[in-house]
C-alpha positions in Angstrom: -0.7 25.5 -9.1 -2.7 27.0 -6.2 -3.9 25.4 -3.2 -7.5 25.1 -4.7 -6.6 23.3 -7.9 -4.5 21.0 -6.3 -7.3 20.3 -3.9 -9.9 19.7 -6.8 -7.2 17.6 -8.6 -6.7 15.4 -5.7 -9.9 14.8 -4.6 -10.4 13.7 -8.6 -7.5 11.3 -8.1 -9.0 10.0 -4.8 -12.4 8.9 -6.0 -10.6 7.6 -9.0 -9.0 4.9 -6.8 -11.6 4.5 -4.2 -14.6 4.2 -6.0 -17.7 4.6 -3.7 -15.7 3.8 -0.5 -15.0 7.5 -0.7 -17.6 9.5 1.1 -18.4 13.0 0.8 -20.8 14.9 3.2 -21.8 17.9 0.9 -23.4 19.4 4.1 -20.1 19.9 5.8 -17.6 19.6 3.1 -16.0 16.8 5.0 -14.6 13.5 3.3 -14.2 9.9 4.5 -13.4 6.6 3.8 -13.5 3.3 5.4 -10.0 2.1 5.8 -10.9 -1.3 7.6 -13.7 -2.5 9.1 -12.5 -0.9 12.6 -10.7 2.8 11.1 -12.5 5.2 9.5 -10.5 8.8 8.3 -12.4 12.1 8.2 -10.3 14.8 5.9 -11.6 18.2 5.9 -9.5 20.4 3.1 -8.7 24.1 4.7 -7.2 26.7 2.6 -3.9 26.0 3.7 -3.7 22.4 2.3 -1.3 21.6 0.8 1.0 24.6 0.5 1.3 25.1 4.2 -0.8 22.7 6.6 -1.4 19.1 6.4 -5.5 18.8 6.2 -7.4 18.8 9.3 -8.0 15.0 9.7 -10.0 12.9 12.6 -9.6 9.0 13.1 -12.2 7.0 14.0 -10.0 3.8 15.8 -11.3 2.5 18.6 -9.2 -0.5 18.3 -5.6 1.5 17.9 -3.9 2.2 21.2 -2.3 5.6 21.7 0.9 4.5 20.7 -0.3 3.5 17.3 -1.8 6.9 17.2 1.3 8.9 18.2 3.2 6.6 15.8 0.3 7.9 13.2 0.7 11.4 13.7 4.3 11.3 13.7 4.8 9.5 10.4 2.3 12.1 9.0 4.8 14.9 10.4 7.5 13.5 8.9 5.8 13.1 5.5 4.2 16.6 5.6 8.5 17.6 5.8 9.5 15.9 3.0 6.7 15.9 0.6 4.5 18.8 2.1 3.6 21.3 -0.9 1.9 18.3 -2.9 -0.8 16.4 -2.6 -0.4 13.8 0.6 -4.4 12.5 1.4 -3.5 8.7 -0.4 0.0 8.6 1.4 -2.3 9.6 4.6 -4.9 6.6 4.1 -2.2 4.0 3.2 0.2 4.9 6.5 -3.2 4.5 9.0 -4.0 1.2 6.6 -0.6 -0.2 7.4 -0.7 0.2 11.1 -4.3 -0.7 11.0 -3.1 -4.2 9.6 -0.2 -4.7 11.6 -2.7 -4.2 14.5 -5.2 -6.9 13.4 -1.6 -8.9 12.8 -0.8 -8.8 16.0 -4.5 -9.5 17.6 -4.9 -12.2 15.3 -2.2 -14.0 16.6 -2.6 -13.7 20.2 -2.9 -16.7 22.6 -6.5 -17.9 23.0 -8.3 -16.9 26.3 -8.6 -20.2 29.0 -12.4 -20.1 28.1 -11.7 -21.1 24.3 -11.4 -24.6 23.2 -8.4 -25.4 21.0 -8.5 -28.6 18.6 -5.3 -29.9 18.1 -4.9 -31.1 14.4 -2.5 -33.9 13.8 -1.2 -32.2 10.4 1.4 -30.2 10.3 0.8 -26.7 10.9 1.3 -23.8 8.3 3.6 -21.4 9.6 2.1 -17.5 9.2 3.4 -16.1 6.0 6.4 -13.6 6.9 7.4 -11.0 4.4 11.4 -10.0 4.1 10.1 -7.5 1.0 10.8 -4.1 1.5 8.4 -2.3 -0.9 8.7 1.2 -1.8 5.7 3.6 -3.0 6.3 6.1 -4.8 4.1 9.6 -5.2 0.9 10.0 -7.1 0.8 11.6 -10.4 -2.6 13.0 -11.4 -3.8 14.0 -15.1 -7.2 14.3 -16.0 -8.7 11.9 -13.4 -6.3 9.3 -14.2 -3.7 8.7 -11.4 -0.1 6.8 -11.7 1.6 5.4 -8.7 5.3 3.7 -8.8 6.3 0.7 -6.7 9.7 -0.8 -6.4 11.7 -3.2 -4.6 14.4 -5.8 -4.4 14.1 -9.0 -6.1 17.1 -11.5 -6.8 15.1 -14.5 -8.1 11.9 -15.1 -9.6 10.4 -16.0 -6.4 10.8 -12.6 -5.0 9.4 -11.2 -8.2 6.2 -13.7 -7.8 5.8 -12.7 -3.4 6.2 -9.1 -4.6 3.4 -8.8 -7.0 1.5 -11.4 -4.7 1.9 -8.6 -1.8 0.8 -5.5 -3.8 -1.9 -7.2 -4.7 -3.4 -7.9 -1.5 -3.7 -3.9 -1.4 -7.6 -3.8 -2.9 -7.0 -0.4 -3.8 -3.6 -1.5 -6.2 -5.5 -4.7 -7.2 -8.4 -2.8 -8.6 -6.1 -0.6 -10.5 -6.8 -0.8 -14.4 -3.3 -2.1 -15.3 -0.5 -2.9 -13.1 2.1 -2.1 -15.3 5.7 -4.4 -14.3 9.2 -4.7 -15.6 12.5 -5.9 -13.6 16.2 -6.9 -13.7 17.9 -9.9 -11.7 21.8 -10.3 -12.0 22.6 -14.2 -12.1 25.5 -15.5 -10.7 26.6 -16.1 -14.1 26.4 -12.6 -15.3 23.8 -13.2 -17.2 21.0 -10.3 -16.7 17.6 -12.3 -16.4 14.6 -9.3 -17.3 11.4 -9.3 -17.7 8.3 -6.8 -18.1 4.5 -6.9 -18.0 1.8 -4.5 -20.2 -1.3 -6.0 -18.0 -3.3 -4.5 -20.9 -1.6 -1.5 -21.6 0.3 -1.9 -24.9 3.8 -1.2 -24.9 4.6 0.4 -21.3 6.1 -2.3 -19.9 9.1 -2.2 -22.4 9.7 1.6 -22.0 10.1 0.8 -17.7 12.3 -1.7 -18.8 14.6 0.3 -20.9 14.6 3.0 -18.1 16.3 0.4 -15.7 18.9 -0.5 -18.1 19.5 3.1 -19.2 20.1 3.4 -15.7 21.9 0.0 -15.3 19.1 -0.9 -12.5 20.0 -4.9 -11.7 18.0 -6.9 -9.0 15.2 -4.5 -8.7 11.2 -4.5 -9.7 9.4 -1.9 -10.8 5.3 -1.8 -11.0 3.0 1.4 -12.1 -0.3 0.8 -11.1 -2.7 3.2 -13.0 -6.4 4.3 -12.1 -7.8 5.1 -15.7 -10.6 8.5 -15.1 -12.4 7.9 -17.9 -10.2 10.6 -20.3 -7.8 9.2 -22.8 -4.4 10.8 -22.5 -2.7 9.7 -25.3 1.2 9.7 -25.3 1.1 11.4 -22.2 0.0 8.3 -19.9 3.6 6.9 -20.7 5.6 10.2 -19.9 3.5 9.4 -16.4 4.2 5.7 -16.4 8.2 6.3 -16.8 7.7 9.2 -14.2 6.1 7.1 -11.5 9.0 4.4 -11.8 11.7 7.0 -11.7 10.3 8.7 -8.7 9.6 5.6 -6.9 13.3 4.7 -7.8 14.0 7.6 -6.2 11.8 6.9 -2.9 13.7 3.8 -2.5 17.0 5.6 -2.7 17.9 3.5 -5.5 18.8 6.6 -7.6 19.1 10.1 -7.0 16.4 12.9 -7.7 
């Protein structure tokens, strides 16, 4: 597929997930979306994207210090060599909205200035919520305006299973996804294999990620396909997309091999 299709494609996939937060100036030809209140991403496609260039790309982030920006551009570099050739703009937005948070993370819990006025509260305080989850995303998969995504990660009870759906929800873009499609495995200490899987609506997917982890004799492991329905039924299709999201997250996280 040439660089055009892939561009037209993409940008399909894109509006599919963000709605009306992403912007088009028809004038210029240049794209952007809001990725926090403070960081805003301008994307202008050039001829070269994506079999040869990243896109040109501009960050408005007054609130990101030049490391974080350094730290930007270099995890971009090092996506461009692993996955350059394919379409990269979502992995772009998501890499700037995880520093982003982590920034506010970090502001957020900063002393408070000698001019504020603290109120000690006799109850016992709620310690921040720390996260031990190491989540993988997988690539996008685009047909006909709908878009598949894979997640995976390490679970060993059904707490973990619980914080790990609780954490990709908090991702608006994941949580407005039409179906958040889930299935795991969890080895007991007993031997006994405790699984589980989730349609959220669409009928009969969740069983066929299932048997994909046992085919491959996946244990302690979660698997979620978030899909962004585009308005064009696909038929049997969607779950050849479904069970290809999961494998290539699987394979993101180094849990299998490509």
């Amino acid at each position: 597929m040439d660089n055009l299709s892939q561009q037209i494609d993409e940008l399909e996939a894109l509006k599919s997930i963000f709605g009306d937060e992403w912007h088009v100036d028809t004038g210029t030809g240049t794209y952007h979306i809001d990725i926090t209140k403070e960081v805003k991403m301008y994307i202008t496609l050039t001829p070269e994207y994506p079999s040869n260039a990243l896109p040109k790309y501009e960050l408005l982030a007054p609130n990101l210090n030049i490391d974080q920006k350094r730290k930007i551009e270099q995890k971009f570099q090092n996506l461009y060599n692993t996955e350059g050739g394919g379409p990269l703009i979502y992995q772009m937005i998501m890499i700037i909205e995880d520093i982003a948070k982590k920034s506010n993370s970090k502001s957020s819990s900063k002393s408070p200035s000698n001019s504020e006025v603290v109120v000690e509260n006799t109850e016992k305080k709620l310690e921040p919520k720390q996260s031990s989850l190491k989540i993988h995303h997988g690539p996008t998969i685009v047909d006909r305006k709908s878009v598949f995504q894979g997640h995976v990660c390490e679970v060993h009870c059904k707490e973990d299973v619980s914080a790990f759906m609780e954490e990709l929800l908090e991702n608006r873009k994941i949580a407005n996804a039409t179906h958040n499609i889930s299935a795991y495995r969890i080895l007991l200490p007993n031997n006994v294999v405790l699984q589980d899987c989730d349609d959220d609506g669409e009928n009969k997917a969740s069983s066929r990620v299932l048997e994909l982890l046992q085919t491959l004799k996946l244990n302690n492991v979660m698997v979620v396909i978030s899909r962004w329905y585009g308005g064009i039924q696909l038929g049997p299709d969607r779950f050849r997309h479904i069970n290809n999201a999961a494998r290539q997250a699987l394979v993101e996280s180094g849990l299998i091999k490509s």
